[in-house]
Structures are given as structure tokens and as C-alpha cells.
N, C-alpha and C positions, 0 to 999 in steps of 0.2 A: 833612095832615102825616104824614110818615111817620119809623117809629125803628129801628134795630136797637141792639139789645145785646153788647156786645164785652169779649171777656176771661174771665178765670177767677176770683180772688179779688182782683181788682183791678180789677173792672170798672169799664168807661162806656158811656152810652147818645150812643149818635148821633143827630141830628135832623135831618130833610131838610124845612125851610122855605122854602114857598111866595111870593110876595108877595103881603103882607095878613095872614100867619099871625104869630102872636108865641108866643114862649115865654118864661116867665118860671123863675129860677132863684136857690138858695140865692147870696150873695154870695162870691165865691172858690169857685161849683164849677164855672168854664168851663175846657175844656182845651184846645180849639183852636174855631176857628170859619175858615169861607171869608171872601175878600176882600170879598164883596159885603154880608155880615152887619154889621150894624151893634149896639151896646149902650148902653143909658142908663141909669140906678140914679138910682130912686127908693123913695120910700117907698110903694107900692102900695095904694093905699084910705085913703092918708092917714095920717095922725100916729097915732092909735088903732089902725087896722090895725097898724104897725109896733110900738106899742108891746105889742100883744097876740102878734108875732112872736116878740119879745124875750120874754118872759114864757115864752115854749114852747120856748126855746134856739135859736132861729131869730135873723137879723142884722136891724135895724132897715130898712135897706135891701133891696131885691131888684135883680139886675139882670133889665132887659127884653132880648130879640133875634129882630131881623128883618129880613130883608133886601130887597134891591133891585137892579132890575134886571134878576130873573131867578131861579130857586131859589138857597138857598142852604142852606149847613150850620151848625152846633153841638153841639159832645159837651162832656156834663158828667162830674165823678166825684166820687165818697166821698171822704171824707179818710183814712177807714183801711180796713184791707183786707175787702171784704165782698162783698155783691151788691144788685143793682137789679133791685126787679119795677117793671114798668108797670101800673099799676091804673086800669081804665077805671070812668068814672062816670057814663057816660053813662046815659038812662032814669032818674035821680031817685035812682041810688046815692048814697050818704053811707057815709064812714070814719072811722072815729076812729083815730090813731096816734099812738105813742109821740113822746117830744120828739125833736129832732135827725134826723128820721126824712125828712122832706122834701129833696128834689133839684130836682125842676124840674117845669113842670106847662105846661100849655096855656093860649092866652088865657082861655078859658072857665073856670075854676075857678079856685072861689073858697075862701078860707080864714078860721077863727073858730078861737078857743079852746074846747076842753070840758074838764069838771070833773067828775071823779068823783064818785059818786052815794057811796058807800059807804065810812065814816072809815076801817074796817079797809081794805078795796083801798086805799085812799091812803098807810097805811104798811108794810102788808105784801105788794102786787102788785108792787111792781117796777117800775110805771109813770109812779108820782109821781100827785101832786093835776091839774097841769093837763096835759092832753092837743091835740092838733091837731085839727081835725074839715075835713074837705076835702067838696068837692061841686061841682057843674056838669056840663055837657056838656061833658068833655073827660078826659084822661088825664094821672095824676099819676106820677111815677116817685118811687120810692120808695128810698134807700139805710140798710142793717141791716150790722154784723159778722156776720160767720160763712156761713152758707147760709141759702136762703129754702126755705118750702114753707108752699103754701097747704091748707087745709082749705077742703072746702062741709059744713059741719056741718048734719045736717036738723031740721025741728021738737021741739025737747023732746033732742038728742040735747048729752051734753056733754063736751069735752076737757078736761084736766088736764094744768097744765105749770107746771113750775119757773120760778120767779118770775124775771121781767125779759127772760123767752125771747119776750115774746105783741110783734110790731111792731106788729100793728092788724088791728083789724076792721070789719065793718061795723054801722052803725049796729041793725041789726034784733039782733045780736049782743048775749047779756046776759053782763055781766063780772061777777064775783065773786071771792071767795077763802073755802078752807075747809082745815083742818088737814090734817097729814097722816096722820094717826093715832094711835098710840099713843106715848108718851113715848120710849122706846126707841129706833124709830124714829125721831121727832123731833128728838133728840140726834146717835144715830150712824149716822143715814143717808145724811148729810149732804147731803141738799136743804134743810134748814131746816124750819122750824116750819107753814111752809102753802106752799099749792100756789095758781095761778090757776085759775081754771074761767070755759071759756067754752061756753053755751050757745045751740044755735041756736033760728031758723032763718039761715042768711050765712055767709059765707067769713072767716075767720079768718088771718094773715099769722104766722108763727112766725118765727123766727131760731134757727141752730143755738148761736151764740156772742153774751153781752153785753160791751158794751163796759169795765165794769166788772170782768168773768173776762178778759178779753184784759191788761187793764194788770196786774193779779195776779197774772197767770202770766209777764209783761215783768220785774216787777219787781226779781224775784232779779238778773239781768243789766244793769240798768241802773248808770252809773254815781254811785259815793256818796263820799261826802268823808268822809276818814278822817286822823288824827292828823299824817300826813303830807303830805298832801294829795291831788286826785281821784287818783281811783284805779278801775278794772275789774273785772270780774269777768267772764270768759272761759267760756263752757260747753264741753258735750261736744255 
């Protein structure tokens, strides 16, 4: 199976499938696919798989696609403007990512729910309680707002990021949260009251933009119902 990545803050990943190869994908992320590809939507590993999908903002359903007769294609995308890594898992990798975080993956990998270790990360990382945990022999693609950049963080070494920025990491990867300093700060620095810490040894996945700061910064311009009825607001 092979992918390329296409575009700039709208991307999609392309997929060039073999026959016998399948790809499985969020529900409403295909964008096009060849004649020869076919799709079917199920619930993949069953009612419990599905219902633990649901549970991670994921759709109860997946669709499957693979084609016949001959190679064939499929490209997926994000629903809002961002980007896709492809993260391979092959050799016994394990990831844990954010909700909504999953695009599309290979036969080979498989998916469960994780659950934060730590009450404080559950209200104040940014991540929420239930997390994704992905694994197998095969490659997961990945879609985040904003831009992506990966960290290899080494043994005992560790990053600090503003809550809700961390997409995922790998499993060997230890997650925390710890303040940001003094009151002052805390107040008018405006990152808020704690920071993420992630230390290694594993690769870490960041996002420049959360989905939450995108719709906050939409909001002034969208339109609101006012006395007279909708009504605009028009920027510079």
C-alpha cells in the first residue's frame, strides 16, 4: 500500500490499493476513490468496538475500501482546515491520541479506548478522560487543526505545552500536567493555570492550532440573531 499527502491546510491523503489490501476510514472522510474501489460500513470488531468508537468521538460505523481487478485508489480528509501525519506502527508501536484525531488506517490496525491515569490530566490537559490507543502492523493517518510537528523526546527528557496543543503520543511516553508558576503569571499570561508535560523516552505529535481556539476566534464573524432579525458581521 502506498500514500501520498496532498495540499496545504486542507489536506488529503491518497491511497494506492492493491488487491487484498483494505483500508478502513472515519465515516464521511472519503473524497473520491477509482471505479474499481468498492466500500461497505460496518461496525468493525463489533457492537463494543463501535460503541467504544462512539465514546472517543469517533462514528459507530467505519467505512471499509478495496478494490478489484486491478490497483485501485481512495483519498480521505479532515473536516476542518488542518493537516495529516501518517504514523507507522509497525514493530509493536503503540499510540495514544486525542479524540476526533483518527482518519483512516490499514487492515492491520487495531483500535481500543485509553483512559487517563491522572484526575488532574483529565481536567486540566486538554485531552479529556477517554483517549484512542491505536497499534498493529500497519499505518494510521492522522488529522489535527492547525500544523503538525513531531518530537523524538529521549530518556528522562521533557516538553511543556499549552494545554489541548499534545495530538498523541506513544505509548512509552509519560503524560502529566504541572502549573505554570507563579500567580501572576498564572493569571496574566494567558496560557492558563497549567501547562502539559510530556516525558520521554517516544515521539510525541503536537498541533499548532486547537479546535476549540479556531471556533473562538470564528466566533466574533459568525452570524447572530438580533432584534430584528439574522443579521452579519462583516470583518476587515
Amino acid at each position: 500500500m502506498r500514500h501520498s499527502i496532498t495540499g496545504d491546510n486542507l489536506q488529503f491523503v491518497h491511497v494506492e490499493l492493491d488487491p487484498g489490501e483494505m483500508v478502513w476510514a472515519e465515516a464521511g472522510a472519503m473524497v473520491y476513490m477509482s471505479g474499481n474501489t468498492s466500500m461497505s460500513t460496518r461496525a468493525r470488531g463489533g457492537v463494543l468496538s463501535g460503541l467504544k468508537r462512539v465514546v472517543t468521538g469517533e462514528s459507530f460505523f467505519v467505512t471499509e475500501f478495496t478494490t478489484q481487478g486491478g490497483p485501485g485508489i481512495a483519498a480521505f480528509a479532515g473536516r476542518v482546515p488542518g493537516k495529516i501525519s501518517a504514523i507507522d506502527l509497525r514493530g509493536g508501536r503503540e499510540w495514544i491520541f486525542q479524540k476526533d484525531a483518527f482518519l483512516c488506517a490499514e487492515n492491520a490496525v487495531q483500535m481500543d479506548i485509553a483512559f487517563q491515569k491522572r484526575l488532574g490530566a483529565v481536567f486540566f490537559g486538554g485531552e479529556g478522560l477517554i483517549l484512542q490507543r491505536y497499534w498493529g502492523e500497519g499505518t494510521v493517518w492522522i488529522h489535527a487543526p492547525g500544523d503538525l510537528t513531531e518530537f523524538n523526546l529521549g530518556p528522562g527528557e521533557t516538553l511543556k505545552i499549552s494545554s489541548g496543543h499534545v495530538v498523541g503520543w506513544e505509548a512509552s511516553v509519560a503524560y502529566d500536567i504541572q502549573t505554570v508558576g507563579g500567580i501572576k503569571t498564572a493569571f496574566f499570561g494567558g496560557e492558563g493555570l497549567f501547562v502539559t508535560t510530556l516525558t520521554g523516552p517516544g515521539k510525541a505529535l503536537l498541533q499548532s492550532m486547537t479546535l476549540g481556539k479556531m471556533a473562538l476566534a470564528l466566533m466574533p464573524y459568525m452570524p447572530h440573531q438580533s432584534s430584528g432579525g439574522q443579521s452579519f458581521r462583516i470583518g476587515t
